[in-house]
mmCIF file as gemmi writes it, N, C-alpha and C atoms, coordinates in Angstrom:
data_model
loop_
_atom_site.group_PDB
_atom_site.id
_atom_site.type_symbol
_atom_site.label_atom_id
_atom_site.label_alt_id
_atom_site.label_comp_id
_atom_site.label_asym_id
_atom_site.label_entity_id
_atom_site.label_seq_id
_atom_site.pdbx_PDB_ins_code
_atom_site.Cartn_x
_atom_site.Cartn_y
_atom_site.Cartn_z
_atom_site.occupancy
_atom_site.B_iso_or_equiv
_atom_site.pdbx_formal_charge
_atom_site.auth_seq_id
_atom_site.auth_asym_id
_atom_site.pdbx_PDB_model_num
ATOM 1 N N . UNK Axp A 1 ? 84.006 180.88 108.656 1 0 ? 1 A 1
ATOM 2 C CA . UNK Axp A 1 ? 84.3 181.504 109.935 1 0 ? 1 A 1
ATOM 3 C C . UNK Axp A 1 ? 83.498 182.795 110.061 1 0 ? 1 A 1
ATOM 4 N N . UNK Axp A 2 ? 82.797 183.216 110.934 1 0 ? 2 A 1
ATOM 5 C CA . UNK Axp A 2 ? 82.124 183.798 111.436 1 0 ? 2 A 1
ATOM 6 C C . UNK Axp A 2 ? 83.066 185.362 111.626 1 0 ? 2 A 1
ATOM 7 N N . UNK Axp A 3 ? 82.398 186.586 111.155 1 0 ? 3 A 1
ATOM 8 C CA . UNK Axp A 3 ? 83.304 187.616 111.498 1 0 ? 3 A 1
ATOM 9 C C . UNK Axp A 3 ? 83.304 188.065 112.852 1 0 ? 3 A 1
ATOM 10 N N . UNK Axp A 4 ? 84.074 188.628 113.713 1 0 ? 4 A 1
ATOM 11 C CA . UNK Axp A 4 ? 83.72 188.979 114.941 1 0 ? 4 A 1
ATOM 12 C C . UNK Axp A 4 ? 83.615 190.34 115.075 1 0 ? 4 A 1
ATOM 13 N N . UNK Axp A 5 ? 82.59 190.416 116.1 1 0 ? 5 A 1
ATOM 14 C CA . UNK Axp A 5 ? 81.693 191.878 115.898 1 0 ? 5 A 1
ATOM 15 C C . UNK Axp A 5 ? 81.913 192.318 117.302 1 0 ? 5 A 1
ATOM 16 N N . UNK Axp A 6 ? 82.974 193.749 116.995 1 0 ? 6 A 1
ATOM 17 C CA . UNK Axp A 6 ? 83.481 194.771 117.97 1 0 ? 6 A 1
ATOM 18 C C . UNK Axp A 6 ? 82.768 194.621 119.339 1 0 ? 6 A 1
ATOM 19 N N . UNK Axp A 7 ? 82.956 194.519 119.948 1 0 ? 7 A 1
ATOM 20 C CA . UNK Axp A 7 ? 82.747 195.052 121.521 1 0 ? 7 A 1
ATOM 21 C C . UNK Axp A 7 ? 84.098 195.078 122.612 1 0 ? 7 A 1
ATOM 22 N N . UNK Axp A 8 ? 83.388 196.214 123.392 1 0 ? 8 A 1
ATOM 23 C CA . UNK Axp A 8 ? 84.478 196.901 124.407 1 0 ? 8 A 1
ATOM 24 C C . UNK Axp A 8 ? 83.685 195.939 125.496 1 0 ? 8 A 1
ATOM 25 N N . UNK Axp A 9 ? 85.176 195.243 125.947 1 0 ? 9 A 1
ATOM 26 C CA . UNK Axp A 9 ? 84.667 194.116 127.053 1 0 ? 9 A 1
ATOM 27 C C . UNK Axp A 9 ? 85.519 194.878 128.472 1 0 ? 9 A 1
ATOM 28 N N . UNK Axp A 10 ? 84.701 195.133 129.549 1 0 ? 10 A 1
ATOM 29 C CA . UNK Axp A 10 ? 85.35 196.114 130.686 1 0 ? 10 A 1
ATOM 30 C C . UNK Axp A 10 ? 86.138 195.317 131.567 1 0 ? 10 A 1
ATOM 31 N N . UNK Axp A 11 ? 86.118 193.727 131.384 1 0 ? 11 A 1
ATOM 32 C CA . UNK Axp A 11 ? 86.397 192.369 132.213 1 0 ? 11 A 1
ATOM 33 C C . UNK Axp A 11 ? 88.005 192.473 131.515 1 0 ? 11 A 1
ATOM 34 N N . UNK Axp A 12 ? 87.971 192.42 129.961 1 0 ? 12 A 1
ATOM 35 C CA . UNK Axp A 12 ? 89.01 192.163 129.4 1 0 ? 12 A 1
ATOM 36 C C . UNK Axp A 12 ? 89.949 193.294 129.592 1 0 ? 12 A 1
ATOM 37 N N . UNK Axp A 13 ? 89.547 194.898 129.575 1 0 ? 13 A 1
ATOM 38 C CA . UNK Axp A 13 ? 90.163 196.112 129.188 1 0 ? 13 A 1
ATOM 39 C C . UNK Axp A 13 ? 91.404 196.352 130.187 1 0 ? 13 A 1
ATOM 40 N N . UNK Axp A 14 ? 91.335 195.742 131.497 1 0 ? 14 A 1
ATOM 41 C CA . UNK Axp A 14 ? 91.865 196.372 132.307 1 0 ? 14 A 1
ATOM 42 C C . UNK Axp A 14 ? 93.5 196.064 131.775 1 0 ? 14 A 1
ATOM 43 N N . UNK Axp A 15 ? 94.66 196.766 131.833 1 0 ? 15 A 1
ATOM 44 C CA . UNK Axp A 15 ? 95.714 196.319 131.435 1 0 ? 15 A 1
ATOM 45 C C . UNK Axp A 15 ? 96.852 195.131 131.614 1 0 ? 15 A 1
ATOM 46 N N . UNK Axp A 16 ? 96.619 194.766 132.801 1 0 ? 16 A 1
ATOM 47 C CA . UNK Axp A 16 ? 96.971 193.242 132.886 1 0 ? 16 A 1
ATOM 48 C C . UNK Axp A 16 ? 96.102 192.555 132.707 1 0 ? 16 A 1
ATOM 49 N N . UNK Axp A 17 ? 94.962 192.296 132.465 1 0 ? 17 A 1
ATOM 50 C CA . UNK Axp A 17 ? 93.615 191.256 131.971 1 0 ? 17 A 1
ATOM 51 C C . UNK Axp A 17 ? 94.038 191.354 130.48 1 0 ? 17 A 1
ATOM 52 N N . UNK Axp A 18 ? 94.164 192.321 129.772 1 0 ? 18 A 1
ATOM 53 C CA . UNK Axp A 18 ? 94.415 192.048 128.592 1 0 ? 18 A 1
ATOM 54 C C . UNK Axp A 18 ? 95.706 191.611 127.848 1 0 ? 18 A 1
ATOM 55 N N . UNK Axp A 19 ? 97.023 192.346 128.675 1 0 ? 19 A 1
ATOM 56 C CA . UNK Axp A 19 ? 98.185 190.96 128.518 1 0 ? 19 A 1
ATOM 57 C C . UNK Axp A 19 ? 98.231 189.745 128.818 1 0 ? 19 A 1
ATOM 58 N N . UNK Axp A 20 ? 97.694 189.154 129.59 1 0 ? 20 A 1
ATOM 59 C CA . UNK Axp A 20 ? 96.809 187.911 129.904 1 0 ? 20 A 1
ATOM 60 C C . UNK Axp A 20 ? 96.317 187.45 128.766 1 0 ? 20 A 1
ATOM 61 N N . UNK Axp A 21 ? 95.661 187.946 128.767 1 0 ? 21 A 1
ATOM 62 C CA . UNK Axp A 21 ? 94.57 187.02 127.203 1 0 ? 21 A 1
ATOM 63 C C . UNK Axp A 21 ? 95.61 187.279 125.892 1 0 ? 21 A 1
ATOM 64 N N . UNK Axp A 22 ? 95.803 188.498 125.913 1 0 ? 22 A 1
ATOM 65 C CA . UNK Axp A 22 ? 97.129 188.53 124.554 1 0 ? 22 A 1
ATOM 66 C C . UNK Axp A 22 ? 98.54 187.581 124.93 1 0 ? 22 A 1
ATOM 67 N N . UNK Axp A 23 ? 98.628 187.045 125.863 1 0 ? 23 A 1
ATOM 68 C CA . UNK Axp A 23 ? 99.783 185.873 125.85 1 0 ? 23 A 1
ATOM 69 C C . UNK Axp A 23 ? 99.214 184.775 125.71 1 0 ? 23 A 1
ATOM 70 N N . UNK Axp A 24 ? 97.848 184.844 126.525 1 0 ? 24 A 1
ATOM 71 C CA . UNK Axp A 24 ? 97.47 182.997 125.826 1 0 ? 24 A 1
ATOM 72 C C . UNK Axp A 24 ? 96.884 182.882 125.219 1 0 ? 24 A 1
ATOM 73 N N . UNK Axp A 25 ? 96.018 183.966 124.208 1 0 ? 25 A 1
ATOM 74 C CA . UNK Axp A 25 ? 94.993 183.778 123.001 1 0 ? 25 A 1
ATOM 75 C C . UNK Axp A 25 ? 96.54 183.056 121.906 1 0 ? 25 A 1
ATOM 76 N N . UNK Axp A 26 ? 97.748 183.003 121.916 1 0 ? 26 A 1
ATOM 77 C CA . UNK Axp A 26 ? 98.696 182.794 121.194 1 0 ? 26 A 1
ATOM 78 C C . UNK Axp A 26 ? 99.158 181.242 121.798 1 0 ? 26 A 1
ATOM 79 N N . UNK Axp A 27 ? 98.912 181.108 122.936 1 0 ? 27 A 1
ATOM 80 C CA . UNK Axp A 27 ? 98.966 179.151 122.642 1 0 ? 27 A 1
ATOM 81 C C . UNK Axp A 27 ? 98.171 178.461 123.46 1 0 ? 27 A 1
ATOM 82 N N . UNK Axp A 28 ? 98.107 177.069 123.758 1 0 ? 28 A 1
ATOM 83 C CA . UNK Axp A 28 ? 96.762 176.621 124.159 1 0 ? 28 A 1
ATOM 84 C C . UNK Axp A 28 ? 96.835 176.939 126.15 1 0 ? 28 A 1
ATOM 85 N N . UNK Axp A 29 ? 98.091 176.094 126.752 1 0 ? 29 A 1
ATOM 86 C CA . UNK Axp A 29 ? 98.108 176.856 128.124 1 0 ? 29 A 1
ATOM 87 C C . UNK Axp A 29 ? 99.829 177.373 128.171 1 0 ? 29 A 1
ATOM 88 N N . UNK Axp A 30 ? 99.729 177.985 129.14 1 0 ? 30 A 1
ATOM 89 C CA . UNK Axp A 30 ? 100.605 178.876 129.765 1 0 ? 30 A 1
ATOM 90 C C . UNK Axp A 30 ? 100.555 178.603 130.965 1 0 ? 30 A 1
ATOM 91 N N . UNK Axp A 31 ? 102.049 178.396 131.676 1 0 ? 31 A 1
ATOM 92 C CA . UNK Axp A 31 ? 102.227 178.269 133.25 1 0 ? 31 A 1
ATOM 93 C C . UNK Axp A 31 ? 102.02 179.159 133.919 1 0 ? 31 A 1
ATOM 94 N N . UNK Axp A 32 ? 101.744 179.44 134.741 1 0 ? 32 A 1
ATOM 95 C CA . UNK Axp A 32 ? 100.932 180.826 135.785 1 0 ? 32 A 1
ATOM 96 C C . UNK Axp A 32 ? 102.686 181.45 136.306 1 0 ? 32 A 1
ATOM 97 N N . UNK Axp A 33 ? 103.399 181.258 136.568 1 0 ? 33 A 1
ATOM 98 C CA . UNK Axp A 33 ? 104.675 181.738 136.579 1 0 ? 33 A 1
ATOM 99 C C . UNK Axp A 33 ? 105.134 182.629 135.576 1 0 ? 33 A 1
ATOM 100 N N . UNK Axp A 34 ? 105.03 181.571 133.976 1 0 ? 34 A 1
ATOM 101 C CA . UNK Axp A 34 ? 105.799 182.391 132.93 1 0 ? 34 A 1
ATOM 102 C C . UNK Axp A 34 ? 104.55 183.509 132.845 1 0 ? 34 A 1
ATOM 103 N N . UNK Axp A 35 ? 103.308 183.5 132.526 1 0 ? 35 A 1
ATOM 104 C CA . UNK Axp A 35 ? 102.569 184.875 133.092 1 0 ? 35 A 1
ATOM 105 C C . UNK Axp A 35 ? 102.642 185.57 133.661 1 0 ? 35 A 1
ATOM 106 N N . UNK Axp A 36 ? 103.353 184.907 134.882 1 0 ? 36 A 1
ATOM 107 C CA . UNK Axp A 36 ? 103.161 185.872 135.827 1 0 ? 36 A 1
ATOM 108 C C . UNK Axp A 36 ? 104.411 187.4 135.195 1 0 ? 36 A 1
ATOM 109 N N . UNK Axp A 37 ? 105.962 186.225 135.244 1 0 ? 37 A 1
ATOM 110 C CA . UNK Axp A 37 ? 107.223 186.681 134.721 1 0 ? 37 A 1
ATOM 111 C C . UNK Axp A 37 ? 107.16 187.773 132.961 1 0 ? 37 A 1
ATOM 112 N N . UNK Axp A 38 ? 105.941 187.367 132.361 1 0 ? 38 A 1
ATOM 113 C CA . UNK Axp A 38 ? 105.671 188.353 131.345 1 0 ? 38 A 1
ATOM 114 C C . UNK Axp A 38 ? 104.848 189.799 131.401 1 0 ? 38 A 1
ATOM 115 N N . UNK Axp A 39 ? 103.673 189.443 132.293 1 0 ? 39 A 1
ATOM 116 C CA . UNK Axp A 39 ? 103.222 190.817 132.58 1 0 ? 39 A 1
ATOM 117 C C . UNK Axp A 39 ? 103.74 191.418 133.648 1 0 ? 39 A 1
ATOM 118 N N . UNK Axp A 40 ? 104.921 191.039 134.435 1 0 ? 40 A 1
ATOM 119 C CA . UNK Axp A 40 ? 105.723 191.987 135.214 1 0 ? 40 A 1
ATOM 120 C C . UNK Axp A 40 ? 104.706 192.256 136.363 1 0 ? 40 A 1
ATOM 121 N N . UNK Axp A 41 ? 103.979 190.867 137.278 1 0 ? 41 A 1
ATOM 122 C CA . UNK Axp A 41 ? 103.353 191.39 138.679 1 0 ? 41 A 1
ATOM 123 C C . UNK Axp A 41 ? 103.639 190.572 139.146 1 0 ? 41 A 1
ATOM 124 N N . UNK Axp A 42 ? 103.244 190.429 140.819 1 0 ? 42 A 1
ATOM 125 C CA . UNK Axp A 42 ? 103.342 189.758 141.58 1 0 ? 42 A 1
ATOM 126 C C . UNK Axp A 42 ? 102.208 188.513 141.112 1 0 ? 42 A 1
ATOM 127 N N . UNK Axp A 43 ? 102.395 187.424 142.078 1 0 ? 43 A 1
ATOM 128 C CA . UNK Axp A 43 ? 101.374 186.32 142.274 1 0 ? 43 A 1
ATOM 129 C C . UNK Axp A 43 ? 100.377 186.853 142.734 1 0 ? 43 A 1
ATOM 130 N N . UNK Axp A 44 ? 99.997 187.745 143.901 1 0 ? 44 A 1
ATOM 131 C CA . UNK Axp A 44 ? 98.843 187.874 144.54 1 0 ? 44 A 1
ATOM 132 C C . UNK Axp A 44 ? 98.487 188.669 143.155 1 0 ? 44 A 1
ATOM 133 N N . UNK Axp A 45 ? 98.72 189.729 142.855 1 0 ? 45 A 1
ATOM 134 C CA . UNK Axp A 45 ? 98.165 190.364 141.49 1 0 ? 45 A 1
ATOM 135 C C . UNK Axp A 45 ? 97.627 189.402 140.467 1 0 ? 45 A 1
ATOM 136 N N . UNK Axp A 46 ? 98.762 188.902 140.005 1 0 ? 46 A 1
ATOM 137 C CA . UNK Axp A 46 ? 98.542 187.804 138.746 1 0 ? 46 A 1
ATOM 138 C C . UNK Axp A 46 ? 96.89 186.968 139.188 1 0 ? 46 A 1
ATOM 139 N N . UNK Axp A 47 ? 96.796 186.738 140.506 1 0 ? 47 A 1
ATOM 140 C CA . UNK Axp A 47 ? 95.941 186.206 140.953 1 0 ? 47 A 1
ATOM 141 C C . UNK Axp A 47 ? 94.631 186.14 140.874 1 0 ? 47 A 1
ATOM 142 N N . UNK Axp A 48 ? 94.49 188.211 141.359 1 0 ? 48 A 1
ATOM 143 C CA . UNK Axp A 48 ? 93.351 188.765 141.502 1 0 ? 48 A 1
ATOM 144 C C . UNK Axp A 48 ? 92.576 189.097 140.01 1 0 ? 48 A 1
ATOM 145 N N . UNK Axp A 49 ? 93.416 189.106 138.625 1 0 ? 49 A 1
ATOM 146 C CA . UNK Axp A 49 ? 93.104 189.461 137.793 1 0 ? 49 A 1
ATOM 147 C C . UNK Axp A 49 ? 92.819 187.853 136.88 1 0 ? 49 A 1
ATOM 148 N N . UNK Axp A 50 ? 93.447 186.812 137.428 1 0 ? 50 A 1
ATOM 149 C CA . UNK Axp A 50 ? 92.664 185.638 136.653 1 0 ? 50 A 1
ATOM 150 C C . UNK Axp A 50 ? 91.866 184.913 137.279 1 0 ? 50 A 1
ATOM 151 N N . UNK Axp A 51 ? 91.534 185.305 138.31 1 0 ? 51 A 1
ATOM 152 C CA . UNK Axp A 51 ? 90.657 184.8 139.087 1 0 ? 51 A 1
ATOM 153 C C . UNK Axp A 51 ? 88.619 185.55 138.727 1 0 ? 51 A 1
ATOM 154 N N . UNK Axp A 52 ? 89.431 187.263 138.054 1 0 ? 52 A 1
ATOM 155 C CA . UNK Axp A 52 ? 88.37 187.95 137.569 1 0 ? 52 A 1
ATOM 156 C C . UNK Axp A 52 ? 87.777 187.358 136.09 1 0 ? 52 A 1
ATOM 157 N N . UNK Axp A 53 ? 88.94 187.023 135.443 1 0 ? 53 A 1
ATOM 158 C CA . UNK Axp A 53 ? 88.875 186.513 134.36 1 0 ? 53 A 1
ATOM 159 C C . UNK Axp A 53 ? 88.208 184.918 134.019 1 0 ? 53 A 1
ATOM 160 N N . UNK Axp A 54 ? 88.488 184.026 134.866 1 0 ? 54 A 1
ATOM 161 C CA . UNK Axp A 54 ? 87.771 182.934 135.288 1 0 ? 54 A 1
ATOM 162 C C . UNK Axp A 54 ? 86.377 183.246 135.844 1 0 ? 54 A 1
ATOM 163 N N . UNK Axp A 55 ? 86.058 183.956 136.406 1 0 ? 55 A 1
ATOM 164 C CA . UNK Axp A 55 ? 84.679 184.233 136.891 1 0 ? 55 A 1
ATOM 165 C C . UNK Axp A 55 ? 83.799 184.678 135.583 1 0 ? 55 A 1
ATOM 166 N N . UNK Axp A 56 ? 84.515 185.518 134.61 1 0 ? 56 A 1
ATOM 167 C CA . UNK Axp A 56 ? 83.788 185.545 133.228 1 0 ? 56 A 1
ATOM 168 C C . UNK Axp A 56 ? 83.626 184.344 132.803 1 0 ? 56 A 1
ATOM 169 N N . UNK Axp A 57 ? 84.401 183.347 133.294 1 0 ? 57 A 1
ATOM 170 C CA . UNK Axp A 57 ? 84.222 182.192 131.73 1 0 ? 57 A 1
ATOM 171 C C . UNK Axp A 57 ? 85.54 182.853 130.723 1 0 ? 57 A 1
ATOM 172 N N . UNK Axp A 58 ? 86.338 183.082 130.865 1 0 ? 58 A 1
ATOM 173 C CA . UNK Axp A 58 ? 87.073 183.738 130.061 1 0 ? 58 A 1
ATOM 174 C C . UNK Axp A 58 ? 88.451 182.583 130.388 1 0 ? 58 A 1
ATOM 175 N N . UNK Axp A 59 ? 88.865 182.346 131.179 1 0 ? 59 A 1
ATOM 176 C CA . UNK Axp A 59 ? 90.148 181.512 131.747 1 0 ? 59 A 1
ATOM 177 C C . UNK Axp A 59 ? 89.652 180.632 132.126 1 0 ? 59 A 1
ATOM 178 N N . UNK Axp A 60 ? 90.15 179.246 132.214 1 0 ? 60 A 1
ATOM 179 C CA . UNK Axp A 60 ? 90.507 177.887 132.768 1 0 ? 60 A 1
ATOM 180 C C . UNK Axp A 60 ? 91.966 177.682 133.577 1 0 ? 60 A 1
ATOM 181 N N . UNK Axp A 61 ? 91.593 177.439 134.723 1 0 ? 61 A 1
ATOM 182 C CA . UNK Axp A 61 ? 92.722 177.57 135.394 1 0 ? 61 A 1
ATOM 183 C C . UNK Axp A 61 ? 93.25 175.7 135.761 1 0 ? 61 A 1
ATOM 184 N N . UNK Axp A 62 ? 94.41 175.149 135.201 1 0 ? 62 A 1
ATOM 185 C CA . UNK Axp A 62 ? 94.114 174.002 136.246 1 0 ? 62 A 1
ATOM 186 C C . UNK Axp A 62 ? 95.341 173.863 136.83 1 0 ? 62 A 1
ATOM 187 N N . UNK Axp A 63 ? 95.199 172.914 137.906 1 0 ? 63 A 1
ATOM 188 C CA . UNK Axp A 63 ? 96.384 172.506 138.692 1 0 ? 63 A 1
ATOM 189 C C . UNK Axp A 63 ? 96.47 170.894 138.843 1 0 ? 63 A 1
ATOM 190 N N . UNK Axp A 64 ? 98.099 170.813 138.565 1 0 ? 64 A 1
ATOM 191 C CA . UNK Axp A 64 ? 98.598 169.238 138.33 1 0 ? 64 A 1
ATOM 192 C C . UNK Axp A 64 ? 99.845 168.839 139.378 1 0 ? 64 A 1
ATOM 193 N N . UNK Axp A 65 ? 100.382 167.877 140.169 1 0 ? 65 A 1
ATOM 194 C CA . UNK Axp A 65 ? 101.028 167.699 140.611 1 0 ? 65 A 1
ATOM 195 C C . UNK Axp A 65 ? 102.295 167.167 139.83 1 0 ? 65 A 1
ATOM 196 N N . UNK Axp A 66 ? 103.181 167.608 139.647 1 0 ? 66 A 1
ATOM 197 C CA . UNK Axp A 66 ? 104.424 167.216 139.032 1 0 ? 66 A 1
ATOM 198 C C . UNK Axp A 66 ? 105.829 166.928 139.748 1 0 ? 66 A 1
ATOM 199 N N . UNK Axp A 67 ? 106.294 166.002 140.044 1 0 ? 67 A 1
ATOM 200 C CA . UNK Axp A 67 ? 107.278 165.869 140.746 1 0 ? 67 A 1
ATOM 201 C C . UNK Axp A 67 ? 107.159 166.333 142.185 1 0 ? 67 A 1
ATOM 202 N N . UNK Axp A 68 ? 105.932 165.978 142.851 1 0 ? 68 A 1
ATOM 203 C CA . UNK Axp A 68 ? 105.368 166.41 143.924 1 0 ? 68 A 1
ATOM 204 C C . UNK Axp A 68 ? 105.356 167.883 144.348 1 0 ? 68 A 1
ATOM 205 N N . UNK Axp A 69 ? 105.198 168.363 143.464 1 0 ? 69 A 1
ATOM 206 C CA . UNK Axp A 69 ? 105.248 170.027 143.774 1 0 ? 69 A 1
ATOM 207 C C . UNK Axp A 69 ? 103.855 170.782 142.648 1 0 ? 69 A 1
ATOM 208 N N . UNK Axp A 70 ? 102.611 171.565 143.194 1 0 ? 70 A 1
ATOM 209 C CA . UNK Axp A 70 ? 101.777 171.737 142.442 1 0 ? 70 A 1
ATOM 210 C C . UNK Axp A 70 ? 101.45 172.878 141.48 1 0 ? 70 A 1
ATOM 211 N N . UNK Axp A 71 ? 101.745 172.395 140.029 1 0 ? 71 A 1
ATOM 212 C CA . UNK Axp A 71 ? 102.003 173.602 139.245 1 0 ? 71 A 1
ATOM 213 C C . UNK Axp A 71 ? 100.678 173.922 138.559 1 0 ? 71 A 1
ATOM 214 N N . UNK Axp A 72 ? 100.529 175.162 138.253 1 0 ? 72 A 1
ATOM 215 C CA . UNK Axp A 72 ? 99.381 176.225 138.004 1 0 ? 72 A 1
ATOM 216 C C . UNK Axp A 72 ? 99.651 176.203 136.399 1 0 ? 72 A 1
ATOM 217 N N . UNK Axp A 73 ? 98.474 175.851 135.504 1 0 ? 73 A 1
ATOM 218 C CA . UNK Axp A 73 ? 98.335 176.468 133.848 1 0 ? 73 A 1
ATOM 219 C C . UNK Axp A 73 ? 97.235 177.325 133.695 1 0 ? 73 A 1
ATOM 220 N N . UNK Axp A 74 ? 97.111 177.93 132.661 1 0 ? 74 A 1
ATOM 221 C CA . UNK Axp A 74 ? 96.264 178.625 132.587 1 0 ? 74 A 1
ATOM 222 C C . UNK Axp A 74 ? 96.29 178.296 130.943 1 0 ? 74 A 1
ATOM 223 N N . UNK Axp A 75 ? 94.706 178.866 130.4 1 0 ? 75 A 1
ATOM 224 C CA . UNK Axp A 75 ? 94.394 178.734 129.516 1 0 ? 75 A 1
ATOM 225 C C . UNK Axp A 75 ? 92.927 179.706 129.04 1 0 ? 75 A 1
ATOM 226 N N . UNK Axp A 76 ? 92.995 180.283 127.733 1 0 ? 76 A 1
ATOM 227 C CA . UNK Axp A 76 ? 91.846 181.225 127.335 1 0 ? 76 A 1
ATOM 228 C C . UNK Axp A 76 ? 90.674 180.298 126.686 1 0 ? 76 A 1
ATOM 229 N N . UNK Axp A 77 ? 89.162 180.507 127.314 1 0 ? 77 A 1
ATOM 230 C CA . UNK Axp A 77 ? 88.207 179.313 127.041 1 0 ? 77 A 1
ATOM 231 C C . UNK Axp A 77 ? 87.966 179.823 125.461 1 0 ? 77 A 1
ATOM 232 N N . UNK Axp A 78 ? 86.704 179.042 125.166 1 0 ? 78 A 1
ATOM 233 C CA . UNK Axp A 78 ? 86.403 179.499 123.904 1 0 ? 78 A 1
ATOM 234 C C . UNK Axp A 78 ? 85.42 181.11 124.097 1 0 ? 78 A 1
ATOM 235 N N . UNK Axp A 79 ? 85.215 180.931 125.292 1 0 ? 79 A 1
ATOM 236 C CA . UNK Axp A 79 ? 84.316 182.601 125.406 1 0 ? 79 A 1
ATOM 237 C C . UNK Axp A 79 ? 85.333 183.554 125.453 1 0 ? 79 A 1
ATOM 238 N N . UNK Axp A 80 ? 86.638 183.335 125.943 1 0 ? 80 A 1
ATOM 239 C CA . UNK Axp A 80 ? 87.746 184.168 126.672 1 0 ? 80 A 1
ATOM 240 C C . UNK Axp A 80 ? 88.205 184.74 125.415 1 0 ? 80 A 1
ATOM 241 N N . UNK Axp A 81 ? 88.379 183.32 123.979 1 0 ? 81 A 1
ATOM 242 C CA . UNK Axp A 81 ? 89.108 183.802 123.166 1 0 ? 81 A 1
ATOM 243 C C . UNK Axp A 81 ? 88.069 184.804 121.842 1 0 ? 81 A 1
ATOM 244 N N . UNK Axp A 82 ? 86.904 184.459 122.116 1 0 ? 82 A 1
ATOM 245 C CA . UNK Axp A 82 ? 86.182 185.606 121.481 1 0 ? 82 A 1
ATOM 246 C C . UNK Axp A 82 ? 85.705 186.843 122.289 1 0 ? 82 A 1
ATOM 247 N N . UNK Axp A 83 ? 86.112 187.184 123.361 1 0 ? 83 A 1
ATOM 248 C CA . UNK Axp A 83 ? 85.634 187.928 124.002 1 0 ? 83 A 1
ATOM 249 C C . UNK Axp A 83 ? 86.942 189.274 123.665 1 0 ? 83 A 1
ATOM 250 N N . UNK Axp A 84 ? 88.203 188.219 123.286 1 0 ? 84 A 1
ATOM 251 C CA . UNK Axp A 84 ? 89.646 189.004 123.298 1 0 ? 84 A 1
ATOM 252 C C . UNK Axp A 84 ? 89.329 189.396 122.252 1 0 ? 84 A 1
ATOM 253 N N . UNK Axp A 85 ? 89.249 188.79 120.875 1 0 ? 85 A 1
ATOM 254 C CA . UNK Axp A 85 ? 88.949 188.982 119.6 1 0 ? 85 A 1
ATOM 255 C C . UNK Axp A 85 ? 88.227 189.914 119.538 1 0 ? 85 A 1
ATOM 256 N N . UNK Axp A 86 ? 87.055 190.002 119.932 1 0 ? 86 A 1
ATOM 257 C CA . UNK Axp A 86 ? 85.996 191.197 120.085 1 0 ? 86 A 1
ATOM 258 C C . UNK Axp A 86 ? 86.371 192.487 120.512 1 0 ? 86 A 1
ATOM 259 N N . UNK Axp A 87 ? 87.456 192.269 121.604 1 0 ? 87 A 1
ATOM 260 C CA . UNK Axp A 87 ? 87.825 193.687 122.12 1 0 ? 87 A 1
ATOM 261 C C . UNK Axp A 87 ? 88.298 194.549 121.647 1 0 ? 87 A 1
ATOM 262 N N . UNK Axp A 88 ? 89.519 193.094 120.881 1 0 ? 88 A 1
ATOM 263 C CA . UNK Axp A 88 ? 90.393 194.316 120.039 1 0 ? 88 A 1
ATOM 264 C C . UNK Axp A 88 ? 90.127 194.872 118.951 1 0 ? 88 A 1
ATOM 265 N N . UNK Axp A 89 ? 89.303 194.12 118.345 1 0 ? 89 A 1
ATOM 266 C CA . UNK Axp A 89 ? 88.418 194.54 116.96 1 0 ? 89 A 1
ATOM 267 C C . UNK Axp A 89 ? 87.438 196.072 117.515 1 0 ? 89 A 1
ATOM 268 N N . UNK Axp A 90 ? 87.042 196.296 118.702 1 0 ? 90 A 1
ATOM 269 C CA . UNK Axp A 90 ? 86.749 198.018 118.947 1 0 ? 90 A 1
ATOM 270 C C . UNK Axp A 90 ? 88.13 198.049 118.815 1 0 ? 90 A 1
ATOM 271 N N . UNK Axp A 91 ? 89.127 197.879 120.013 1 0 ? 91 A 1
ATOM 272 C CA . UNK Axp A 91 ? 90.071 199.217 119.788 1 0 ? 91 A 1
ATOM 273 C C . UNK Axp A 91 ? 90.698 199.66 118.42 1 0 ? 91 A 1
ATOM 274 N N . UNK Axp A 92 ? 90.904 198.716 117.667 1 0 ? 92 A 1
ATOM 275 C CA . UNK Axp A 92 ? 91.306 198.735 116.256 1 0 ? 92 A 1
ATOM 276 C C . UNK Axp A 92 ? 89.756 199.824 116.033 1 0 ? 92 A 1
ATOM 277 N N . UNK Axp A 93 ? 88.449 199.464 115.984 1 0 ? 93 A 1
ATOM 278 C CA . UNK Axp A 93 ? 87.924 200.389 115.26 1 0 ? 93 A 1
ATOM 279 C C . UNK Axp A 93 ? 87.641 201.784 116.008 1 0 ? 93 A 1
ATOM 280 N N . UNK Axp A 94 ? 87.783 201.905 117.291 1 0 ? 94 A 1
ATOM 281 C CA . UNK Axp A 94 ? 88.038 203.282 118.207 1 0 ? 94 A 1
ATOM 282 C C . UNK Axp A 94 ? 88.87 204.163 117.304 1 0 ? 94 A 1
ATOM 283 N N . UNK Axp A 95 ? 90.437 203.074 117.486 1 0 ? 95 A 1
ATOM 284 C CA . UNK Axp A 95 ? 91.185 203.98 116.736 1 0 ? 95 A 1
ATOM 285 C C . UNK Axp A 95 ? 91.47 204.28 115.218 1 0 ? 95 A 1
ATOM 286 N N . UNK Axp A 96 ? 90.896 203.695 114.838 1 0 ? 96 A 1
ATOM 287 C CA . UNK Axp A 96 ? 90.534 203.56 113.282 1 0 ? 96 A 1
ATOM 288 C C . UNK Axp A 96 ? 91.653 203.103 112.628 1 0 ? 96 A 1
ATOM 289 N N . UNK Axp A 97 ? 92.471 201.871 113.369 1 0 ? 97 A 1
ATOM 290 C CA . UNK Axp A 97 ? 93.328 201.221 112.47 1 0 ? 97 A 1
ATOM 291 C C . UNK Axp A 97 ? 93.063 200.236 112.043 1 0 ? 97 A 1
């Protein structure tokens, strides 16, 4: 495995972009609801910030019809999840923990 080498990502930093990626770098998708219900915003918010995050290549967003009603997952790509990895590896070395 390849070590991952620090960088401050400005896509990832913002503070709901990065609870985002720190809830789903931890499983493969996540419903856009229980996201939403963990980082404590609205939908239009939740929105504007994975919609930024998808434009990196960072999120996969898909939508499935279930019981005729259309539900939202989300998921961190393989760029998303080294891009998270990377970030936090600066702030860990910013702050020198």
């Amino acid at each position: 495995m390849t070590a991952v080498r620090p960088h401050f990502d400005p896509v990832v930093h913002a503070p709901p972009r990065l609870q985002i990626c720190g809830l789903l770098v931890a499983v493969d998708t996540m419903d856009f609801a229980a996201v939403r219900d963990a980082v404590g915003v609205s939908d239009s918010v939740l929105s504007k910030h994975v919609k930024q995050l998808e434009e990196a290549g960072y999120v996969k967003v898909r939508k499935a019809t279930i019981t005729s009603r259309v539900r939202t997952s989300l998921a961190l790509t393989k760029a998303g999840r080294a891009a998270f990895a990377a970030h936090v590896a600066e702030l860990r070395r910013i702050t020198g923990a």
